[in-house]
C-alpha positions in Angstrom: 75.0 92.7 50.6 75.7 93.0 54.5 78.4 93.9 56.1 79.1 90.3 57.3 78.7 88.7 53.8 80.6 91.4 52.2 83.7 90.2 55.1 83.2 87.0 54.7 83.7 87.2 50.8 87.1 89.7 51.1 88.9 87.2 53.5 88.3 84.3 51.8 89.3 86.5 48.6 93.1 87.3 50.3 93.4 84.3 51.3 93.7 82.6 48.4 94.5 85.4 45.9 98.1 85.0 45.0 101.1 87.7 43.8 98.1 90.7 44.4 100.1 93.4 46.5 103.3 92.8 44.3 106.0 95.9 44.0 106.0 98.5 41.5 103.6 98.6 38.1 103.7 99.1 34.5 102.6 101.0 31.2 104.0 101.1 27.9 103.3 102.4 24.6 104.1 103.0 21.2 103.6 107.1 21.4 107.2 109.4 20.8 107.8 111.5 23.8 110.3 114.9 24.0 113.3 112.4 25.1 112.7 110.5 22.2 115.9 110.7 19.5 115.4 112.2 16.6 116.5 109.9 13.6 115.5 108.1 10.9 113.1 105.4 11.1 114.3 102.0 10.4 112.5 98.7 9.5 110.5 97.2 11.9 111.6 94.0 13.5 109.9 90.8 13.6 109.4 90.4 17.6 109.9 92.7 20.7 111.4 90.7 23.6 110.3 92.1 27.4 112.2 90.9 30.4 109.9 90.7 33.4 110.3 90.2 36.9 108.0 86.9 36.9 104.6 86.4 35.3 101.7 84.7 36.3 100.7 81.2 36.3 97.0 82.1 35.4 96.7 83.4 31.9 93.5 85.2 33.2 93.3 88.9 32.9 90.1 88.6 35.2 92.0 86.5 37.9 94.4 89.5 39.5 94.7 93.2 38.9 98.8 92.8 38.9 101.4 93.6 36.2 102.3 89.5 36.6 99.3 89.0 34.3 98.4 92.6 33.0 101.8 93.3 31.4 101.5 90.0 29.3 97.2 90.3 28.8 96.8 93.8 27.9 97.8 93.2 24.1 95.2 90.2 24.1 92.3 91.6 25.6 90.4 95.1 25.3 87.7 97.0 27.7 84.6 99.0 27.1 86.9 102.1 27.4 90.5 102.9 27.2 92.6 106.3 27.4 93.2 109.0 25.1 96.3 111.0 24.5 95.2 113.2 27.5 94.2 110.1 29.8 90.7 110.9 29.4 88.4 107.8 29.2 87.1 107.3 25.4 85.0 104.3 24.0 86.8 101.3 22.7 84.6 98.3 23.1 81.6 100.5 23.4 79.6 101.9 21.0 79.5 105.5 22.3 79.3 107.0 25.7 77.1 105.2 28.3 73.2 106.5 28.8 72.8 106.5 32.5 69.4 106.8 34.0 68.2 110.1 36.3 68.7 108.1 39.4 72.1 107.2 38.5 70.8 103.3 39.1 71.0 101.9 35.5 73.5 102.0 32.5 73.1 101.2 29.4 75.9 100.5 27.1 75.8 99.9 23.3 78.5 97.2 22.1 80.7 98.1 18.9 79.8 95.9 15.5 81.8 94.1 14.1 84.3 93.3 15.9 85.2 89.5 16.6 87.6 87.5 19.3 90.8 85.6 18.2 88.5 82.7 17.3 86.2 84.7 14.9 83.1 84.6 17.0 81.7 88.1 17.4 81.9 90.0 20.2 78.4 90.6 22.0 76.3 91.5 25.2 76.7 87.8 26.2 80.4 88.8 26.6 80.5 92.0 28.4 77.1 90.4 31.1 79.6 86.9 31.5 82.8 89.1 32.0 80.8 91.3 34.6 79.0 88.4 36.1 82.3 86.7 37.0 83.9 89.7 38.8 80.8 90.3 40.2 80.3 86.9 42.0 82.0 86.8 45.8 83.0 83.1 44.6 85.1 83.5 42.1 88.0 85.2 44.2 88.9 87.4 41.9 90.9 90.5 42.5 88.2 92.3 40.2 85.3 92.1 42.9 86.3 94.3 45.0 85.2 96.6 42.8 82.1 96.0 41.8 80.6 93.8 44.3 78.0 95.8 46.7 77.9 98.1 44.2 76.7 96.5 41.1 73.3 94.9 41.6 74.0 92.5 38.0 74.3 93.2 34.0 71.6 91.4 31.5 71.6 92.0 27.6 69.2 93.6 26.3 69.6 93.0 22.9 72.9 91.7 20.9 74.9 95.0 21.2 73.1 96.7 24.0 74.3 95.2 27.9 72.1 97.0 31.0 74.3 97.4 34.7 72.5 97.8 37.5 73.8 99.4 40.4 72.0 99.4 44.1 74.1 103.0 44.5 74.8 105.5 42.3 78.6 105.0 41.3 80.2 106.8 39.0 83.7 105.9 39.4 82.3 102.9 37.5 83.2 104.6 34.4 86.8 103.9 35.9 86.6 100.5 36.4 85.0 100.2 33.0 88.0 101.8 31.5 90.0 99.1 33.2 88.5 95.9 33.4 88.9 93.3 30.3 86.3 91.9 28.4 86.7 88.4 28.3 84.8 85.7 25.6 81.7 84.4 27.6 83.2 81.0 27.4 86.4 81.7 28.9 86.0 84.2 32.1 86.8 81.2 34.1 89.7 79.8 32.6 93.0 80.1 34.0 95.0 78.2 31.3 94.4 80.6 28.6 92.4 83.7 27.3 90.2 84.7 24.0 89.7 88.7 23.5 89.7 91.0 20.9 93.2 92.5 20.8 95.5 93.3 18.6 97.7 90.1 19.8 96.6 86.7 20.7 98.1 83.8 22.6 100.9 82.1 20.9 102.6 80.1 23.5 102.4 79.5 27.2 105.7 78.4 29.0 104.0 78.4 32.5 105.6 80.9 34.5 108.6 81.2 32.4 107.9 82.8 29.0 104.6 83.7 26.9 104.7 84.4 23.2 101.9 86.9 21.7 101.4 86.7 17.7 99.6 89.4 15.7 96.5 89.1 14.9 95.5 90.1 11.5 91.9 90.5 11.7 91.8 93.1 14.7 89.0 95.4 14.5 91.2 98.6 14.8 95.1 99.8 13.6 97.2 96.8 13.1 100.7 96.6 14.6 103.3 96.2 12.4 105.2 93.7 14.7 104.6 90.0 14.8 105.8 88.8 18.0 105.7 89.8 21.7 107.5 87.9 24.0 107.4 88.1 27.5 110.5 86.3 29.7 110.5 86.1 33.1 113.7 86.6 34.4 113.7 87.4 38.4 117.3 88.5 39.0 117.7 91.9 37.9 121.3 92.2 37.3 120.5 89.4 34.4 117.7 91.4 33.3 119.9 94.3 33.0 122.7 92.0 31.4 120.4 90.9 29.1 118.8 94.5 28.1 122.9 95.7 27.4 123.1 93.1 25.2 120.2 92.8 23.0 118.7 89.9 23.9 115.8 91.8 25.6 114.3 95.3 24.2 112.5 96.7 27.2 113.7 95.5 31.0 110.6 96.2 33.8 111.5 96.0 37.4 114.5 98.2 37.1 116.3 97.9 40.5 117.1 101.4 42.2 121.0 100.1 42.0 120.8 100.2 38.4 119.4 103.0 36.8 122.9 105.0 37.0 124.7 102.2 35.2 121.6 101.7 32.7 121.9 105.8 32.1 125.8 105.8 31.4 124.7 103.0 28.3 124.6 104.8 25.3 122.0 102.3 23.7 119.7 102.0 26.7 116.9 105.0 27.7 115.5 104.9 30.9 112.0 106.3 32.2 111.3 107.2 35.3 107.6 107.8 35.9 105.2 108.8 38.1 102.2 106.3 38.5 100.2 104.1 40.9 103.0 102.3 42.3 102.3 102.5 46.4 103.7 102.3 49.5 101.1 100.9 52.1 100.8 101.1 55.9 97.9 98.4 58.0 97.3 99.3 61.6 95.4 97.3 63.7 93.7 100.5 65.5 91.1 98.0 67.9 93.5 97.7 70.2 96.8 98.8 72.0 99.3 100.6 71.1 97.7 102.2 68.1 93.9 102.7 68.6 95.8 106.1 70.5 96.0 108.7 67.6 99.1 110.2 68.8 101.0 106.9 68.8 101.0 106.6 65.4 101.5 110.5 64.7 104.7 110.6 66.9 105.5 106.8 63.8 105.0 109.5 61.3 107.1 112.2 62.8 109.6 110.1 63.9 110.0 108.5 60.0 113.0 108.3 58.0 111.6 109.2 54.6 115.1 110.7 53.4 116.6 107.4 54.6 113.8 105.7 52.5 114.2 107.6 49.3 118.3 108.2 49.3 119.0 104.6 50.3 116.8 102.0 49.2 115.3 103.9 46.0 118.7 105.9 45.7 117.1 109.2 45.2 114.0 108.1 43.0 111.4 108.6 44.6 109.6 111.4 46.3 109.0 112.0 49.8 105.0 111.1 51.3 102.6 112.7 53.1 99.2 110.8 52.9 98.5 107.5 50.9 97.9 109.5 47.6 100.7 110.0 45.6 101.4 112.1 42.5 99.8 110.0 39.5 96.8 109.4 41.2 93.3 112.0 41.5 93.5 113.9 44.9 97.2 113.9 45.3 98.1 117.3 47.6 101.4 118.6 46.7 100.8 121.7 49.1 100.3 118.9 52.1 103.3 119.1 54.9 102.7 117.5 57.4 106.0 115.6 58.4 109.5 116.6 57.3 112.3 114.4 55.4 114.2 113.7 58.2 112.6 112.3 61.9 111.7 115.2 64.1 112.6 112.9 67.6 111.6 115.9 69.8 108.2 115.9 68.5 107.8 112.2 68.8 108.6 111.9 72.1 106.6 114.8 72.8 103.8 112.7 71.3 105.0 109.2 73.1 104.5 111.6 76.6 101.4 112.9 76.1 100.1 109.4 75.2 101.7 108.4 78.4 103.9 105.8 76.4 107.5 107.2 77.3 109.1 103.9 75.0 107.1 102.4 72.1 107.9 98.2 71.1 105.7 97.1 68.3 106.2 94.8 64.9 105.8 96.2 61.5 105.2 92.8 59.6 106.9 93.1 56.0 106.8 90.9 52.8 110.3 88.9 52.0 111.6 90.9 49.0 114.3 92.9 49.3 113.0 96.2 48.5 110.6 96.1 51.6 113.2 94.4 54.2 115.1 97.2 52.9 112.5 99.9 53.6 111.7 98.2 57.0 115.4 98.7 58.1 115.9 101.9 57.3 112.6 102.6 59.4 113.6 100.8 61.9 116.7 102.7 62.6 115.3 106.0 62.4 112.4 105.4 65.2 115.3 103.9 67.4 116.0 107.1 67.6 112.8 108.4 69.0 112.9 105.6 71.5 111.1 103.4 69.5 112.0 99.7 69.3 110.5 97.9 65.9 111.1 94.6 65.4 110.2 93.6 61.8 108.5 90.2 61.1 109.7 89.4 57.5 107.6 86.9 55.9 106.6 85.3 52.5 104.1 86.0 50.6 100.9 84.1 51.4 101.9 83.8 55.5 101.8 87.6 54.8 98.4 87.7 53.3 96.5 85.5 55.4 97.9 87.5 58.3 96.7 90.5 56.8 93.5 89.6 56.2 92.8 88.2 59.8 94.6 91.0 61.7 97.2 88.8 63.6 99.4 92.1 63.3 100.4 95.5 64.6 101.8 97.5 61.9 101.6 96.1 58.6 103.4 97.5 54.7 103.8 96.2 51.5 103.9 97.4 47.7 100.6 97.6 46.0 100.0 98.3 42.6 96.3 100.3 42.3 96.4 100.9 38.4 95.5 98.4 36.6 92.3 98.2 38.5 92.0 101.5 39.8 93.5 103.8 36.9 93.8 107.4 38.5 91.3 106.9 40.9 92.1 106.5 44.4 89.7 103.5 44.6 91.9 101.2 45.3 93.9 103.0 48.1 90.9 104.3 49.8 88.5 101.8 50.2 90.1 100.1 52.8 89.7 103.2 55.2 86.0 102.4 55.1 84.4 101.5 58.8 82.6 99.2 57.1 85.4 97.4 54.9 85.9 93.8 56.4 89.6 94.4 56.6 89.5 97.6 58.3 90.6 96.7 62.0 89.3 99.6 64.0 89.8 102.2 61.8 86.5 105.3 62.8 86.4 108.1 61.4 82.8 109.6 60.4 84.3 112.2 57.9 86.1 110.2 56.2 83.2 107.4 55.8 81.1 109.8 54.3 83.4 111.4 52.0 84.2 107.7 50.5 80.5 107.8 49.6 80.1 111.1 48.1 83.5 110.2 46.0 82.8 106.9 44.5 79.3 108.5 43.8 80.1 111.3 41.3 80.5 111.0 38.1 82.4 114.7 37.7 86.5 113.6 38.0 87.2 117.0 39.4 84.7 116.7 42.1 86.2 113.3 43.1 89.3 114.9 43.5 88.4 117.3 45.5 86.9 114.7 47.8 90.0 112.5 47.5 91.9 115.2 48.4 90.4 115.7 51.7 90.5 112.1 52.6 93.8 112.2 52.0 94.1 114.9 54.0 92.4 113.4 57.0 94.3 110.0 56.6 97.6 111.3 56.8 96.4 113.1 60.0 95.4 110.3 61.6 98.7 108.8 60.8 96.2 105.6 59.6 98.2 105.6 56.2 101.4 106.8 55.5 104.0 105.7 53.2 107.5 106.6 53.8 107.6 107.5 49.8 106.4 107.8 46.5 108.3 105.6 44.5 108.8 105.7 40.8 108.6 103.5 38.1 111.7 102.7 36.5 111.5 101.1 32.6 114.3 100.4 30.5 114.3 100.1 26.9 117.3 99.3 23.9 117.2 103.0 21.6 116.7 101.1 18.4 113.0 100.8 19.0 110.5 103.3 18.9 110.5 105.4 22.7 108.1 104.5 25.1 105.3 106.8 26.5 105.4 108.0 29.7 102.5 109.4 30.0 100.7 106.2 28.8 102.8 104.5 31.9 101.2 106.3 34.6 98.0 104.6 34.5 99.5 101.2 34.0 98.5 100.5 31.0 100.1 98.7 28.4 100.0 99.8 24.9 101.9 98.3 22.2 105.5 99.5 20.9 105.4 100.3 17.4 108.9 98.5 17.2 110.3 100.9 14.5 114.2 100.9 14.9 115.9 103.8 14.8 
């Protein structure tokens, strides 16, 4: 693919994607953890009621890489691999580890027997080649091409339960994406109405953006859950949510404002978890052209950021403080890199400002509408006031947002992305962007870092990619070309009467089921 077909098919993909760079993302899972109470187990109830921040209107796990659709999906639909105890990727789907050719170029995966979708057709090669196909196609603007178009050449079945990916460079964070992506019937990868998998749950109901009810189903291939129901509410005010969580009437509240996890603690029926996972912070610059194709510009940005600000008033406390665009859930994090303090060191900002020969600094950080990042923006903007830096943000809705984005029509650019349900642990996701050759990239050059991306999404060895990653990240946050104010946690609430979560399990936004045992 060339570089200008490759752009061409990412902006049309942002512009028309919709709810992709949402805040904050989710795992849970049916696993006892340290925290967990220790008591006697109880019956088990008939449904477990989540209260969501909003779900999506596209009932299409292969549509969008956000917990809108993943957090609902998950239960329906399985991939080749999933995650071990230990978050190590083991076969689910597959029959058995991958056999991948010297050259690195061809894989060859064996498909599990026996297993069928909700509708009793068995699952086959046709399924995994029409699932791959789909994400694999620059038409079908979905969030999944990103990674795996350029990359993967096409999948064919060679037999029944044999499929055959060919790559045009080796890639071994493929495994990754494998672990991630769903496998979707053949006849349904293009549906947005509805989905047929091979879960342990299946489509009950569909209230369109409202509510989605999951009902067991009892002739899944593997353990059976014990619960009947899943049902997932959307319910965007969070004080409701956390109303409705004290009360009963939900079991498990996502989205848990920074406001409310003291109250939510001091509730002797509710637990809270607050995880580590791929929940990001994201800066754009548009680097190919004034003020910040100058280096030290947007160095004197990051030494002249308020990250305590950040953290102690918008996340009250609950987050940590950033360096580079890696944070602590994800492979090549560096907790020994400091390169900028809490608080804004002013004198070495306008030191920086001088030497650039830019003695006052105006610009526009555009933000997205929700609170949390009009919140963020403020605090920023304050803190650089006093470096002598005027920001004026440019708050705007979602999709005005986006398509700005993705055409450049702005200076400085942040939002809330979530990279694991696509991305896992990998940095993929983050990363990729900082490519000279990404379409979306505007002016971003740095030769190091271009050919560590290779080498990285090349290897197959996890601790060699984060060894990589970690020097990328290193690099980035040097360049000042990517730097969140904070990590941020994710915050879930549950009622005590059902089986703890797994917090371990939540860090690579996955969704697992909840046993549902009350206590």
């Amino acid at each position: 693919m060339t570089d200008i077909s490759r752009a061409t098919m990412d902006r049309r993909r942002f512009l028309t994607m919709t709810g992709v760079l949402t805040a904050g993302a989710l795992a849970l899972a049916a696993c006892g953890t340290d925290d967990a109470p220790a008591a006697k187990k109880g019956p088990t109830p008939e449904k477990i009621t989540f209260g969501v921040l909003s779900i999506s209107d596209y009932m299409n796990p292969l549509a969008s890489t956000t917990k809108r659709a993943h957090w609902v999906l998950d239960p329906v639909v399985e991939s080749l691999y999933t995650y071990d105890a230990e978050l190590r990727s083991v076969p689910l789907l597959a029959d058995g580890e991958p056999e991948v050719s010297k050259d690195g170029l061809t894989w060859t995966i064996k498909i599990k027997k026996g297993v069928t979708h909700h509708n009793g057709d068995p699952l086959t090669a046709d399924d995994v080649v029409a699932t791959i196909g789909f994400v694999n196609d620059p038409k079908s603007t979905s969030d999944w091409t990103s990674f795996f178009v350029g990359y993967v050449k096409g999948a064919k079945a060679v037999d029944e339960q044999t499929v055959e990916i060919e790559l045009t460079t080796p890639f071994g964070v493929l495994r990754s994406h494998l672990t991630n992506l769903p496998i979707v019937h053949k006849d349904f990868v293009e549906r947005t109405d509805t989905t047929m998998g091979t879960g342990p749950f299946k489509l009950e109901k569909v209230t369109q953006g409202s509510e989605v009810s999951l009902v067991r189903n009892d002739a899944y291939h593997g353990t059976k859950p014990a619960i009947r129901n899943l049902v997932f509410q959307a319910i965007p005010d969070p004080a409701t949510r956390m109303v409705n969580l004290r009360e009963g009437k939900i079991q498990i509240m996502t989205d848990v404002s920074p406001e409310s996890v003291e109250l939510l603690k001091k509730d002797s029926a509710v637990q809270v978890h607050e995880v580590d996972a791929p929940s990001d912070l994201i800066t754009y610059f548009v680097t190919n052209k004034a003020p910040f194709n100058d280096v030290k510009v947007r160095q004197a940005l990051a030494y002249a950021m308020d990250r305590k600000g950040v953290r102690d008033i918008v996340f009250a406390g609950n987050a940590q403080i950033a360096q580079g665009p890696i944070g602590p859930s994800v492979e090549g994090h560096d907790p020994a890199l400091k390169l900028y303090g809490e608080a804004p060191d002013i004198a070495k900002a306008k030191a920086l400002l001088a030497e650039a020969g830019m003695p006052s600094l105006k610009f526009t950080l555009m933000v997205t509408s929700d609170s949390l990042m009009k919140n963020i923006g403020q605090v920023l903007a304050e803190g650089w006031k006093q470096a002598g830096i005027e920001c004026t943000l440019e708050v705007l809705d979602f999709s005005p947002w986006i398509k700005n984005w993705a055409t450049g029509k702005y200076e400085m650019a942040m939002t809330s992305f979530e990279s694991g349900f696509g991305g896992g642990r990998t940095a993929f996701t983050l990363l990729t962007t900082m490519s000279s050759k990404y379409p979306l990239n505007f002016g971003y050059k740095n030769e190091e870092v271009d050919g560590l991306l290779t080498q990285a999404w090349a290897t197959s060895d996890d601790a060699e990619r984060t060894e990589i990653c970690k020097k990328i990240n290193g690099l980035l946050a040097a360049d000042a070309i990517m730097m969140p104010p904070v990590y941020p946690k994710l915050v879930v609430a549950q009622r005590k009467e059902i089986e703890t979560l797994d917090k371990k399990i939540m860090g690579v936004s996955r969704l697992s089921l909840p046993s549902a045992r009350t206590f």
